[in-house]
C-alpha positions in Angstrom: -40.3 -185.7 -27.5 -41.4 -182.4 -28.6 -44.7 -181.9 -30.4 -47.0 -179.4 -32.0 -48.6 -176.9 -30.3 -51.8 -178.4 -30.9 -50.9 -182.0 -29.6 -54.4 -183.2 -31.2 -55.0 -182.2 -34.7 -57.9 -182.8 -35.8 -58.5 -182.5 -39.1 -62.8 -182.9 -39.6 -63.5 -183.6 -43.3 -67.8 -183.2 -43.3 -68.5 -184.6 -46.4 -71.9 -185.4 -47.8 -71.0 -188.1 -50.3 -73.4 -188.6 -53.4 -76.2 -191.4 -52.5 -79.7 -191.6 -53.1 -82.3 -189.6 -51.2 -82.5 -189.3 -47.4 -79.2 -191.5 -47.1 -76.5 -188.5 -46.1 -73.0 -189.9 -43.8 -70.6 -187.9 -42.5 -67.1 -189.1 -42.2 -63.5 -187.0 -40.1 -60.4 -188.4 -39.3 -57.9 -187.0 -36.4 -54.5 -187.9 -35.1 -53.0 -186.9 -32.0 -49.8 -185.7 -33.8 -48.7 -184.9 -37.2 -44.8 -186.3 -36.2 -43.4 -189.5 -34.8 -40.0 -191.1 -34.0 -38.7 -194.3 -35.4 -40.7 -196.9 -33.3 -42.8 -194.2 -31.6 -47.0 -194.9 -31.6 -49.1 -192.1 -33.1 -53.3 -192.7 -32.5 -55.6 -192.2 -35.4 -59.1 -192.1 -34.8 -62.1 -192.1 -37.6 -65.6 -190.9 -36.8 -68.2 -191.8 -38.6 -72.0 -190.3 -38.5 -74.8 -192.8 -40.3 -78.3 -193.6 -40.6 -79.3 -195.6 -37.7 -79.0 -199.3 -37.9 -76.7 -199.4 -41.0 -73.8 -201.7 -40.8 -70.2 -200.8 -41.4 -67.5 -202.2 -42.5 -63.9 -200.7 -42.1 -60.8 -201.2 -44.3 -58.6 -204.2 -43.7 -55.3 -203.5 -41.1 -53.5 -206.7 -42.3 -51.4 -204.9 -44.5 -51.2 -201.2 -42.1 -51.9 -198.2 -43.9 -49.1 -197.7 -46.2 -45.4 -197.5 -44.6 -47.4 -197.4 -41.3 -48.2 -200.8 -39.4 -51.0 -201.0 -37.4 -50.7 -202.1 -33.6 -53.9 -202.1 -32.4 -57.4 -201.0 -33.3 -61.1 -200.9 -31.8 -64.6 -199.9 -32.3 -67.2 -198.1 -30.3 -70.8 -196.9 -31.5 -73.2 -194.4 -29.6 -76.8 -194.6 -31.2 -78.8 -191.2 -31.4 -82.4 -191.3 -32.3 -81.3 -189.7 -36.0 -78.1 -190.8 -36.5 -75.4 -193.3 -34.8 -72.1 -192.3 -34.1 -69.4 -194.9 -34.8 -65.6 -194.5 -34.0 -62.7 -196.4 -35.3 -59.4 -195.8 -32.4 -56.1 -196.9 -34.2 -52.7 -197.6 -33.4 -49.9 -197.1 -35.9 -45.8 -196.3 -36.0 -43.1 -196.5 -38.7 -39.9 -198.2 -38.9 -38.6 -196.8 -42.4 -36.9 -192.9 -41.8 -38.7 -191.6 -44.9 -41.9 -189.3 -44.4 -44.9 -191.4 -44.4 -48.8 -190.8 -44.9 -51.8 -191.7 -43.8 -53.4 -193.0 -47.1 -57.2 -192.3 -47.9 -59.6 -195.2 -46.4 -63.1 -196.3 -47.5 -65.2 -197.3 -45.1 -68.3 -199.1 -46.5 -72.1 -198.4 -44.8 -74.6 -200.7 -45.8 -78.2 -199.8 -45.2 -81.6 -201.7 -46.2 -79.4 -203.0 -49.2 -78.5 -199.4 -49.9 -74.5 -198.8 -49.9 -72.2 -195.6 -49.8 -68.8 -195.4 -49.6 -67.1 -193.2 -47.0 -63.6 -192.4 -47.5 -60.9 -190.2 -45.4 -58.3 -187.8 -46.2 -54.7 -188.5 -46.5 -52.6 -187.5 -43.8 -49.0 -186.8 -44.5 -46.3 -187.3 -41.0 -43.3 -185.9 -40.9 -40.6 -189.1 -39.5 -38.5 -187.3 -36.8 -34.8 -188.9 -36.5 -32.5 -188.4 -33.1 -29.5 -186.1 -34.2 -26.4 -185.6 -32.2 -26.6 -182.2 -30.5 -23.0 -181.1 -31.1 -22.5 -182.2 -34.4 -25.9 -183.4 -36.1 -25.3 -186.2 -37.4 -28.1 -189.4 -37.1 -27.3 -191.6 -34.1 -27.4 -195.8 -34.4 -30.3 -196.9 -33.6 -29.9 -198.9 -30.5 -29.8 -202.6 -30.5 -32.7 -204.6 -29.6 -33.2 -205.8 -26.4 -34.6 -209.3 -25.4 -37.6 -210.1 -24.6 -39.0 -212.6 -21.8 -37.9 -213.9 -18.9 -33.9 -214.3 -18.8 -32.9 -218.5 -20.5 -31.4 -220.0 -17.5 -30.4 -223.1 -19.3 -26.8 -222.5 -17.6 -28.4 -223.1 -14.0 -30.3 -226.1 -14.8 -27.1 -228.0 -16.9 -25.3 -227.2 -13.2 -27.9 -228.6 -11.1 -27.8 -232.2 -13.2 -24.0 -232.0 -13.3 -24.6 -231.4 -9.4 -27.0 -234.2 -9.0 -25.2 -236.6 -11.0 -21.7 -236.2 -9.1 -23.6 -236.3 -5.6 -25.2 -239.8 -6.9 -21.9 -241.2 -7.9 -21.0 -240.4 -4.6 -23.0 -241.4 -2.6 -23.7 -244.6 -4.8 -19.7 -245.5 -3.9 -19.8 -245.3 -0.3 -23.0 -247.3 0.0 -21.5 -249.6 -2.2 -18.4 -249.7 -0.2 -20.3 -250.2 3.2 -22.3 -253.2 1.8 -19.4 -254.9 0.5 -18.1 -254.1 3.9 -20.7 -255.5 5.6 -21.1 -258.8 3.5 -19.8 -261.3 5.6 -17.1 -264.1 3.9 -18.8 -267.0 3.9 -15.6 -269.7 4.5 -14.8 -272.1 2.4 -15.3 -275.7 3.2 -12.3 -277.8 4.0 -11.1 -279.8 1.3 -11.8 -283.0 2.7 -15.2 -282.5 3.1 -15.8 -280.9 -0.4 -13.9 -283.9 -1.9 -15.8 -286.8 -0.1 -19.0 -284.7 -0.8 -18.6 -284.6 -4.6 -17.2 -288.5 -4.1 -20.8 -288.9 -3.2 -22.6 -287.0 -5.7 -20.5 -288.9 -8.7 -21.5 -292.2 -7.2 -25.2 -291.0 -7.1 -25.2 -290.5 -10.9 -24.3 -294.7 -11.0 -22.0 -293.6 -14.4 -20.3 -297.4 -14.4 -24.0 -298.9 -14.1 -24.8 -296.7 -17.0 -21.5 -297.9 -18.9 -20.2 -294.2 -19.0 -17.2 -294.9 -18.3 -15.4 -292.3 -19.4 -17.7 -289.5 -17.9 -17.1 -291.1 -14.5 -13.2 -291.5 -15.4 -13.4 -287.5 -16.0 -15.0 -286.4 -13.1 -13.8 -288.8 -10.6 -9.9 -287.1 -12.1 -11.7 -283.7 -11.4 -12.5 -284.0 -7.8 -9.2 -285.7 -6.9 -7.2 -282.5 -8.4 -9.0 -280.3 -6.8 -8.6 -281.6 -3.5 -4.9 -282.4 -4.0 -4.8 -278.8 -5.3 -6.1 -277.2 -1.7 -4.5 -280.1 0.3 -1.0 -279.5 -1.4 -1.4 -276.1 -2.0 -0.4 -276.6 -6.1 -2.3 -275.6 -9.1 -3.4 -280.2 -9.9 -6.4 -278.5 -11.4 -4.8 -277.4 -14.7 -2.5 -280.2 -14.4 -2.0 -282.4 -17.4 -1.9 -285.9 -17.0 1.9 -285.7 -17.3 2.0 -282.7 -15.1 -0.1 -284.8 -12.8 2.5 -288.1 -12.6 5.6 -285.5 -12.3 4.3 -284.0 -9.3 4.0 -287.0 -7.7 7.0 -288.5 -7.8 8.0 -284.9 -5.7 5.0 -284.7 -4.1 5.4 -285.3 0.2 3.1 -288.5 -0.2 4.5 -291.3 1.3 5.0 -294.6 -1.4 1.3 -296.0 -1.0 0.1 -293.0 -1.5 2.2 -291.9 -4.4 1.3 -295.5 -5.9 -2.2 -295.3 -5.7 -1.9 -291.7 -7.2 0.3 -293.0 -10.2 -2.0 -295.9 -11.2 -5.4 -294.2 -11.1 -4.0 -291.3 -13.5 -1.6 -293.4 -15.4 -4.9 -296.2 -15.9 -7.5 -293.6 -16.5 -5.7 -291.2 -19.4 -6.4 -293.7 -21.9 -9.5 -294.1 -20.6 -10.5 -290.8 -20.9 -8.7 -289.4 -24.3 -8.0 -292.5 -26.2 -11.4 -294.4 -25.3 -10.2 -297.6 -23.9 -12.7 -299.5 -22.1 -10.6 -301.5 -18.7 -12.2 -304.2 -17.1 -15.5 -304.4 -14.6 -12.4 -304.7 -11.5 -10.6 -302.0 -12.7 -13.0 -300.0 -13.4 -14.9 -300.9 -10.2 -12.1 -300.0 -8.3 -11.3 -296.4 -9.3 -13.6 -295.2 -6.7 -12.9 -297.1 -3.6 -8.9 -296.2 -4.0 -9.6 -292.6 -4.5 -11.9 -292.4 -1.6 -9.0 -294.3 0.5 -6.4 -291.9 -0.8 -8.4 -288.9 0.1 -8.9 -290.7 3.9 -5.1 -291.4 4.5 -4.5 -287.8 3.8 -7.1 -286.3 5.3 -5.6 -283.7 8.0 -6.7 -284.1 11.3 -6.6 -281.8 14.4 -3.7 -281.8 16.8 -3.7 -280.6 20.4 -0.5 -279.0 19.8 -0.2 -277.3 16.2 -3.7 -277.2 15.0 -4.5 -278.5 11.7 -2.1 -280.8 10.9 -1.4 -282.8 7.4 -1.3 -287.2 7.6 0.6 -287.6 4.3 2.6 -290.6 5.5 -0.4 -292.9 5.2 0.1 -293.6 9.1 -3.4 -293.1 10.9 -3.2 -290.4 13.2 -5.3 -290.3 16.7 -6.8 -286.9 17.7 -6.5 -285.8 21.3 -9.9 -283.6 21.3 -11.8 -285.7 24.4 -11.1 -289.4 24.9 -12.2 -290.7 21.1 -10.0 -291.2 18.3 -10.5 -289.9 14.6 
């Protein structure tokens, strides 16, 4: 930027303002420049020369002076033994392209209740504009630049995105070795579930209770399911005429097949249309289920393994020298 030959102009206005005897101030204004660009700061400085120990009070930068904001300003005061010396140091620039001025300022001194009024001169500027050099025309101003440290929003949405997919990750394959590492626990024969649950149902002493049918329901339940793993067929969601079809198939031999066919053939009505059989009958579900369940059991075999009894024939097992 190019500037005046005089770079400070100073512009000293000593004037000995009308007040009351023995109260005389002296007041000048300066400026560094008498041109700015757009944006550019100019400094303005105010000195002001007073009776010792007054007080003053400057004019209010809220507003700037005119078309010029202010930026910044402070105050220093030197005290002499006649007179203090009190400077006002100002910051100010311009944003509009139109020649701007400095406006007059009062600056109020206040001394043993005695006031004056101290007030500068205006100062005109002269707004300097960049021109092109080849064919002077004004330039765009250039856009304005950001501020602060760079938003790195982007970086942090990648680093959860990051996290989150390593966490799935790593969540699978730990899941994955766990149910790896969970041993099956084996189911118990069926035999032994059956005569288990045989035992629990006579535990709850339903016929003692004269709940009949509950005992009639559950008693049907156990035997499906163990004809259902025994047989390897679906007796669980059998209906009662499911139930007496399979039968007369089923690989039972006839006791079997007979002891099958009356305890769900006596206990339908029983359990759906309420019918209430006698204390034998009744008494006797139990001991012919538990009997059917024994005659089928399947017992080892030296030979094959597991093997099924089906025929009702008691088989002997050949583990040691005891028979099942």
């Amino acid at each position: 930027m190019s500037a005046s030959p005089a770079l400070r102009i100073v512009v000293c206005l000593a004037c000995l303002m009308c007040t009351p005897p023995g109260f005389g101030s002296i007041i000048s204004s300066s400026i560094n420049q008498d041109s700015l660009y757009l944006g550019d700061r100019l400094r303005f400085g105010v000195t002001l020369i007073v009776p010792p120990g007054s007080q003053i009070t400057p004019p209010p930068v809220d507003n700037g002076f005119g078309k010029l904001s202010v930026k910044e300003w402070t105050s220093d005061k030197t005290e002499k033994k006649n007179a203090d010396s009190v400077d006002f140091h100002y910051v100010v620039t311009t944003y509009s392209p139109e020649p701007c001025t400095i406006p007059a300022l009062d600056f109020y001194v206040i001394k043993e209740n005695i006031s004056e009024t101290l007030r500068t001169q205006p100062l005109p500027l002269r707004v300097l504009l960049v021109t092109s050099s080849d064919t002077g025309t004004v330039k765009d101003l250039k856009p304005q630049l950001s501020a602060g440290k760079p938003s790195l929003w982007w970086l942090w949405t990648l680093l959860c995105a990051a996290l989150a997919a390593a966490a799935v990750f790593f969540g699978r394959r730990l899941f994955k070795k766990r149910a790896a590492a969970a041993p099956e626990i084996p189911r118990r024969p069926p035999y032994e579930e059956a005569i288990d649950a045989l035992a629990l149902l006579e535990a709850k002493n339903y016929v003692a209770r004269g709940m009949i049918r509950e005992y009639a329901f559950e008693l049907s339940d156990i035997v499906k399911r163990y004809v259902e793993r025994r047989f390897d067929v679906s007796a669980a969601e059998f209906t009662t005429e499911e139930m007496l079809d399979w039968i007369k198939r089923s690989p039972l031999d006839p006791a079997g097949r007979k002891a099958l066919d009356w305890f769900f053939s006596t206990t339908d009505p029983v359990k759906f249309a309420k019918w209430l059989p006698d204390n034998d009958t009744v008494n006797g579900f139990g001991p012919a289920m538990r009997d059917f369940i024994e005659r089928t059991r399947p017992l080892p075999s030296a030979a094959s393994g597991a093997q099924a009894t089906i025929s009702g024939t008691p088989q002997k097992s050949q583990e040691g020298s005891g028979a099942t």
